[in-house]
N, C-alpha and C positions, 0 to 999 in steps of 0.2 A: 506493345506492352503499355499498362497504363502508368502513368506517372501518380507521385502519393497525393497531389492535389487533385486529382481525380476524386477523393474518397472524404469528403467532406467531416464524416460521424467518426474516422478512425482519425483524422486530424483534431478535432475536439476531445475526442478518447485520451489522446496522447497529451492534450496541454490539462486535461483535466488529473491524471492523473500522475502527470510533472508534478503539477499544483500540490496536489497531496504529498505525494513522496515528501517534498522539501517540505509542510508543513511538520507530517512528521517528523523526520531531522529537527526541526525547531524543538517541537515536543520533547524528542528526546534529551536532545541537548541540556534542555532545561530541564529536565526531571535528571536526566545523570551526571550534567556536567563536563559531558568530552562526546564527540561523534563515534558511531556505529562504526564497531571495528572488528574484523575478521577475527584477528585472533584473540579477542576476549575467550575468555574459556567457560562458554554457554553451549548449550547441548541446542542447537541450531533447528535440528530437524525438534524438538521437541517446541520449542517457542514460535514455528510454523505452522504444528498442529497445534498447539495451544490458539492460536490467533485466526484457525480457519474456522476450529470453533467455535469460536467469537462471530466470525463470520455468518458463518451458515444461522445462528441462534437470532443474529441480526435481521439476515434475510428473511428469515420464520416472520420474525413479530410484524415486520413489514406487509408480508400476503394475511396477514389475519388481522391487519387494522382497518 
């Protein structure tokens, strides 16, 4: 079986995406004032899809620049 440094792209995957997570935590922080917390009472799955389509709109502009 291979070991995870075997896999050079999904080891940089992973620190690049560490990287962001904690940036946004900062982001948040600072626009709300306290960390990302479960039991806020925010409709979860709606601010998921709200944010993929954010995503995908992103991805768009990107293949057409």
């Amino acid at each position: 079986m291979s070991k995870l440094t075997d896999f050079p792209i999904t080891n940089q995957a992973m620190k690049t995406i560490e990287s962001v997570m904690k940036e946004q935590d900062i982001y948040g922080f600072d626009k709300y004032k306290k960390p990302l917390d479960h039991t806020d009472n925010y409709n979860w799955m709606e601010m998921f899809l709200q944010e993929m389509a954010d995503g995908l709109k992103y991805i768009q502009c990107e293949m057409v620049s």
